[in-house]
N, C-alpha and C positions, 0 to 999 in steps of 0.2 A: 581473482582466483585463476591459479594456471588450470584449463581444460585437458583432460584425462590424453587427448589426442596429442597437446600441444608436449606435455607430460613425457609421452611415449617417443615421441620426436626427438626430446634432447636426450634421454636414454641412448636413443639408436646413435646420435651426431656423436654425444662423449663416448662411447666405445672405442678404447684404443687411442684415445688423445690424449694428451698431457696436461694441458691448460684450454680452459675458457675464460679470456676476458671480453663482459662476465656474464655469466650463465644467465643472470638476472636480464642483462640485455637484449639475450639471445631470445630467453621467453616472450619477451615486449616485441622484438621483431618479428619472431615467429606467429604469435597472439594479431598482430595488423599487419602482418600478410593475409592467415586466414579470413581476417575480417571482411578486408579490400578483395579478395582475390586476386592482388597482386606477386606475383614471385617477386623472393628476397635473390638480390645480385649476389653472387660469390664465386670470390675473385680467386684466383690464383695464376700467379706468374711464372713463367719459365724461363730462363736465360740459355737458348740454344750455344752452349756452350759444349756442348759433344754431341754425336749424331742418333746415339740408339740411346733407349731409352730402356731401364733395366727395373727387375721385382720392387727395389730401394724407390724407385720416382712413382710406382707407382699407389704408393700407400696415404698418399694426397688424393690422389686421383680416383684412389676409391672411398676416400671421402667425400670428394665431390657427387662420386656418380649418386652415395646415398641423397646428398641433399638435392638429385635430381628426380630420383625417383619420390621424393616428399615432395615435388612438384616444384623449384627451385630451380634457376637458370645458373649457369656457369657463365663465366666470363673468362676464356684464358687463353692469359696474356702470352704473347710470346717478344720475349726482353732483345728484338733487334738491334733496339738503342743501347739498352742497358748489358747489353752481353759486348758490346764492344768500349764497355767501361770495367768491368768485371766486379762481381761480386766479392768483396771483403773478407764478408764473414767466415770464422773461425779458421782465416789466414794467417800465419805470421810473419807475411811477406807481400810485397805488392802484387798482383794478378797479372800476369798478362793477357793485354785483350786479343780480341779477336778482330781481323778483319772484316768489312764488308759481305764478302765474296765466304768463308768460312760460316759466319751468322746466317748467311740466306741458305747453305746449303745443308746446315743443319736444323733449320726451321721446318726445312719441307720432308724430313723423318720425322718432325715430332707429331708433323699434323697428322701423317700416318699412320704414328703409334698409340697417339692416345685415344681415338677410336674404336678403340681395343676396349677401353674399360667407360669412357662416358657415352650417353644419349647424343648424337648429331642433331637430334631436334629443339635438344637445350642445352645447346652450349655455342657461346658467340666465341669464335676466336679474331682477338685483336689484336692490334703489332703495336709496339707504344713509341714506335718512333713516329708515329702517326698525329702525336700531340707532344711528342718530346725535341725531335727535329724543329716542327717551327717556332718553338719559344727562340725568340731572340735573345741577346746580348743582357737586356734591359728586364725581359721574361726569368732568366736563369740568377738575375741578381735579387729579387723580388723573392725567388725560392729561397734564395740563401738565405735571406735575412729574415726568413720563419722558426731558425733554429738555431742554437747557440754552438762554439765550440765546447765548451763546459759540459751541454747537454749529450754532446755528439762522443766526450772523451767516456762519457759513462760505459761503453760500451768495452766489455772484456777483451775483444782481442784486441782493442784502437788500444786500450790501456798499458796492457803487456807489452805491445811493441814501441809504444810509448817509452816506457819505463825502462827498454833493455835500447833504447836509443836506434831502433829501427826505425827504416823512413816511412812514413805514412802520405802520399801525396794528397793534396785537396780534392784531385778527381774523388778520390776514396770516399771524402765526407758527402759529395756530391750524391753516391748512389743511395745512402737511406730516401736521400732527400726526392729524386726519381722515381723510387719505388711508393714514397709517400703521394706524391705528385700524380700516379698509374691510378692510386685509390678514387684521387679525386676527378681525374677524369673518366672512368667507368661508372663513378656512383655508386661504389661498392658498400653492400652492407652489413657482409661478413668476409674475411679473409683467411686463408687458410694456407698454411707453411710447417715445414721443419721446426723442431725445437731453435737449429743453429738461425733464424729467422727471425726468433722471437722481437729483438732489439727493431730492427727493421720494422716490423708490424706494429710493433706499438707508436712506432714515431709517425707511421704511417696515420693515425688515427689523430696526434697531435697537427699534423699538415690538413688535413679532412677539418681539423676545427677552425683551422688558420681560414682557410678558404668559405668558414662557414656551412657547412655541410656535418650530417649526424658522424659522428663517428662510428667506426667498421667494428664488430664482436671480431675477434680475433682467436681461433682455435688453432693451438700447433700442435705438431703428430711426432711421435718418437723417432730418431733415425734410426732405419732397419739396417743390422750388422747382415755383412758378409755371410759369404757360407763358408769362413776361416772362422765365424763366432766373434769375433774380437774388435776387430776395424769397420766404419760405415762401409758401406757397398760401393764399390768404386771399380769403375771399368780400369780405372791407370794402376790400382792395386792386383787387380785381377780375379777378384773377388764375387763377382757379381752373375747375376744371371736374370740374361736379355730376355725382352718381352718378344722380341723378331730370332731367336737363334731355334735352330732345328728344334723338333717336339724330344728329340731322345736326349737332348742337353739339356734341357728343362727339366725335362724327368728324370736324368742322372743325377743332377746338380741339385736338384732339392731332395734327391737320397743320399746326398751325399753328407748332408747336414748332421749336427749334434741331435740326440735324443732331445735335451735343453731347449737347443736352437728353436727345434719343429714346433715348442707349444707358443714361442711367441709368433712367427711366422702365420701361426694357425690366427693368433689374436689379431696378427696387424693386415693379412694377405685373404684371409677366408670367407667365404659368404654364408659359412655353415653356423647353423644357431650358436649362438654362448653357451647353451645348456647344455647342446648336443659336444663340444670343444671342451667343458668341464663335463660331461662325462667320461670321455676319451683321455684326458688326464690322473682323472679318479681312477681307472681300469688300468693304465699302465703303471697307475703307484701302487697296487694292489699287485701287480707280478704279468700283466700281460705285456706280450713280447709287443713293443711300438713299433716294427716294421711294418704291420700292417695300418697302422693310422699316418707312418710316413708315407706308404703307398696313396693311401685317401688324399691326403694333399698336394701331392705330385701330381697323382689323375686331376684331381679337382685345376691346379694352376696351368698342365700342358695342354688342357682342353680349352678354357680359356683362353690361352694364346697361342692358341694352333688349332685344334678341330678333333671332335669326338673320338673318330679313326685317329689322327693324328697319336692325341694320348694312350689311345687302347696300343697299336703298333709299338710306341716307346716301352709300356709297360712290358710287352712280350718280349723286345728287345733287352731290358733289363734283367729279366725274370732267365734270359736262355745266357747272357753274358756272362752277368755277377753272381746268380745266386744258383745255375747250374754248369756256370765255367765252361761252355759253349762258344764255341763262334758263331755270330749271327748268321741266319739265314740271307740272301742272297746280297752277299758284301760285293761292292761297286769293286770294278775292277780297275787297277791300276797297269795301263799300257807303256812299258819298254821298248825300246829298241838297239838294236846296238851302239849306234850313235853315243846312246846314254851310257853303256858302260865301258869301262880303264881296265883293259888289261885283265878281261873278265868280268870285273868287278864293281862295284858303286859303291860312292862312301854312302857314309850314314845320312849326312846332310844334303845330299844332293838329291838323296832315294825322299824324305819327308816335306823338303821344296815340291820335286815331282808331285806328291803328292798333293802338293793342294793344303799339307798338314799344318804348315807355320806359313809366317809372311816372312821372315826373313835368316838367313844364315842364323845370326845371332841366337835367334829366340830355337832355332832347329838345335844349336850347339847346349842353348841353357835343358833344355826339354831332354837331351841325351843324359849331359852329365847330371841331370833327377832321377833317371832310371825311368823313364815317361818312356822312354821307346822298348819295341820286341818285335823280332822276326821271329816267326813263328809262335814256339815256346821260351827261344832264347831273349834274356835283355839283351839290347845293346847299348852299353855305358862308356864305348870310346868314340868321340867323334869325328877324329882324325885314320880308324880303320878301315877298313874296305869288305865290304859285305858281298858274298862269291852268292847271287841270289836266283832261284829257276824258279820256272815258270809252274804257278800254284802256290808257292810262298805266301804268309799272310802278315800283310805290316801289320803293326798296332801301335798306334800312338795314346795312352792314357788308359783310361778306361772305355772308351765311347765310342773311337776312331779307326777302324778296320779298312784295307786295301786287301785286294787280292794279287800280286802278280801275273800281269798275262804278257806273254813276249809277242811282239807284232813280227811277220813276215819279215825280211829271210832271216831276222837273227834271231830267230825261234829255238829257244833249248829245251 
């Protein structure tokens, strides 16, 4: 008989997941943990395959952190090895890896960011080139032959690009088998990932048998859309919102969201009870304005990852911007000189570079022609015009992004 506690426990883990394979398992491990008072391993991988880490990575992470506070150790991996082979999954195209020198430099952001949401007390972080580097020649062959190609084509995206005569190389079949291979060397006794992981996980548990070892309960979590609603969250789409970006972009950016959007965000991002989440649901289908339960989540996520003041400051900045069309109170100043401008004058791209606002020409030129930019109260949607601009002027790029004009000595207007 599962105990009332053990009971309560898988309650709180299945919240917001997709699949447990299988819950049955999970009881049994759960059940002689408590018995032993041993923590159960639970694993999860990273393939430092970009440097920041955004809302989307972290809805694993606070998976984790629950089964850390049930008293559970984390184990997480950061895919050195394996991010310089690239992950597959739901590609329809070969990956490009990563070098050396890229992997180690995006590793050392993750270990900074995910401190953010787990326990440093229970949580091991390991690098799996650490046991994947020394398998020799004779090591890597021995993997191989734990798994079929038959078994390997099962999988939906190998299949499709299969079948439209796109190339798949062997490295590719290589990575389930790595990831499978991380299980068994950490000892892992649950595992936790992405839906788009699923394939991966479960073959993970067939390598764990291969090796003779219990296999891993496997729980995956839904991927969190965008604040477009429509696409996964993706820094290269532009979609996304950092766990490291200022508190007032945090809190723009999740008001910026769908009324929709906010109730899953609330399911997949929140620490606040289910009942208190479905009351808050219940009241806005009844006719209350959900602005104010957007606000509750924005506070609740900018605080979070940034700091009490942090969110309170955002909020007021929000509050004087968008909803009493304000300019904020003391906007950073942007320093001129004559040097910088043509015949009076500054274009529009050279004034938002200056700024600090875009990383490059390009992306200054795309941000114009959106109508993203404004002097003053005017837009400015030509980017090849020239902006005749004095001192007091206020840029604005977006919603969020304010400059003041100040002219430096002697070209002072």
């Amino acid at each position: 008989m599962i105990s009332p506690d053990i009971k309560q426990a898988i309650e709180i883990l299945k919240r917001g997941s997709v699949s447990v394979v299988s819950e049955a398992e999970l009881a049994a491990k759960l059940q002689a943990s408590a018995k032993s008072g041993k923590p159960l391993r639970i694993k999860y991988g990273a393939d430092p395959s970009a440097p920041d880490i955004h809302l989307g990575h972290t809805v694993p992470l606070s998976k984790l952190r629950q089964f850390q506070d049930l008293g559970h150790q984390v184990v997480f991996i950061i895919g050195d090895f394996t991010a310089m082979v690239g992950d597959p999954s739901g590609r329809s195209s070969t990956r490009k890896a990563l070098t050396r020198e890229e992997v180690t430099a995006n590793a050392r952001t993750y270990q900074e960011q995910v401190f953010k949401i787990l326990d440093p007390a229970r949580t091991e972080v390991v690098y799996n080139s650490s046991w994947l580097a020394p398998l020799n020649f004779a090591g890597v062959l021995d993997l191989a032959s734990r798994y079929t190609v038959a078994r390997m084509l099962e999988r939906d995206d190998f299949q499709k690009r299969y079948r439209a005569g796109l190339p798949i190389s062997v490295l590719e079949f290589l990575y389930p088998l790595m990831q499978g291979y991380d299980s068994v060397a950490v000892k892992a006794d649950v595992e936790i990932g992405g839906t788009d992981q699923t394939f991966n996980l479960l073959v993970a548990r067939d390598i764990q048998k291969e090796y003779g070892a219990p296999p891993q309960v496997i729980l995956t979590l839904p991927l969190l859309e965008g604040t477009d609603g429509t696409q996964k969250m993706s820094k290269s789409i532009g979609n996304y919102i950092g766990v490291s970006e200022d508190p007032r972009e945090i809190y723009g950016k999740v008001m910026s969201i769908s009324d929709s959007l906010m109730w899953r965000y609330y399911e997949l991002l929140s620490r606040l009870p289910g009942e208190e989440i479905a009351r808050g649901r219940e009241e806005c289908s009844r006719g209350m304005n959900p602005m104010e339960w957007k606000k509750k989540l924005a506070r609740e996520l900018t605080e979070r990852f940034s700091s009490p003041e942090g969110a309170r400051a955002a909020e007021e900045h929000f509050i004087c911007v968008h909803q009493s069309k304000n300019i904020p109170h003391n906007v950073e100043d942007l320093v001129l000189a004559e040097a910088d401008l043509k015949g009076g004058g500054i274009s529009p791209v050279a004034l938002l570079r200056k700024a600090n606002f875009v990383a490059s020409n390009s992306e200054a030129r795309r941000k114009i022609l959106e109508g993203a930019m404004a002097l003053n109260a005017a837009r400015v949607t030509q980017p090849d015009d020239m902006l005749m601009v004095k001192d007091g002027d206020i840029l604005r790029l977006g919603k969020r992004k304010f400059k003041k004009i100040v002219f430096s000595a002697p070209g002072k207007k």
